[in-house]
C-alpha positions as CSV (number, residue, x, y, z in Angstrom):
1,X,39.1,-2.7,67.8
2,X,41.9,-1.5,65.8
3,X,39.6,0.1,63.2
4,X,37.9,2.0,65.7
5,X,41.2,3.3,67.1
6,X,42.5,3.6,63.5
7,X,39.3,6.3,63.3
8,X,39.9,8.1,66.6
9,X,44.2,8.6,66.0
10,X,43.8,9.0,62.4
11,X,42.0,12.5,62.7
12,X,43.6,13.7,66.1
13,X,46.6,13.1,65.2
14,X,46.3,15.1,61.2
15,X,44.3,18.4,63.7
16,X,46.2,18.3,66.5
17,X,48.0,21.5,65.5
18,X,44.8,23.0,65.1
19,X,42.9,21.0,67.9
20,X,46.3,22.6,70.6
21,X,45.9,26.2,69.1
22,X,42.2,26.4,68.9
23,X,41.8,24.9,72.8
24,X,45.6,26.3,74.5
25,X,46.2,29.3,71.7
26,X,49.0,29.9,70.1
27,X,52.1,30.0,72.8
28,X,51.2,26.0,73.0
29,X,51.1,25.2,69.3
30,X,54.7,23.8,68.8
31,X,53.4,20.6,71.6
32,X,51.1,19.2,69.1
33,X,53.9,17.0,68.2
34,X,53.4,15.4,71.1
35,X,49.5,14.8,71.2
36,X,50.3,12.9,68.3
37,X,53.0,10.5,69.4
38,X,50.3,10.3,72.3
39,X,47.8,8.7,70.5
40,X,49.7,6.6,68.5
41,X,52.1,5.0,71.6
42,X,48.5,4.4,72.8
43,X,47.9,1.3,70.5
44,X,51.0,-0.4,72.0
45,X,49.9,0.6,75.4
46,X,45.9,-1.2,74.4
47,X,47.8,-4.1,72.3
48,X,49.8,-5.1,75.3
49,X,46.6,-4.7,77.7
50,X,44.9,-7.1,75.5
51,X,47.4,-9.5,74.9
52,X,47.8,-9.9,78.9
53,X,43.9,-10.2,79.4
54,X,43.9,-12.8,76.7
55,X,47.3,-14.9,78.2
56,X,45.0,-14.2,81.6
57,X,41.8,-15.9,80.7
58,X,44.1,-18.6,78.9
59,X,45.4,-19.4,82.0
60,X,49.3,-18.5,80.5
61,X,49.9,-15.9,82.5
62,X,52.9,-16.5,85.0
């Protein structure tokens, strides 16, 4: 799973200055910044999703 993530965030996060401008134009350019932290704060977010699920089926949870 974290290669396929590693191929999603790698090329959204290098365009999203172009991705933003193409799609919003050019008044929303300077918030590609935070598409970017976006989709990399997204692998803790999945990380801690699996790591409960996994403490879950383990019967470890709580």
């Amino acid at each position: 799973m974290l290669f396929w993530w590693l191929r999603v965030a790698v090329p959204i996060s290098l365009l999203a200055p172009f991705r933003v401008q193409t799609v919003y134009g050019e008044s929303y350019a300077a918030s590609a910044g935070v598409l970017s932290i976006y989709v990399w704060a997204q692998f803790f977010r999945n990380f801690w999703i699996a790591r409960n699920t996994y403490f879950a089926l383990e019967g470890q949870l709580g």
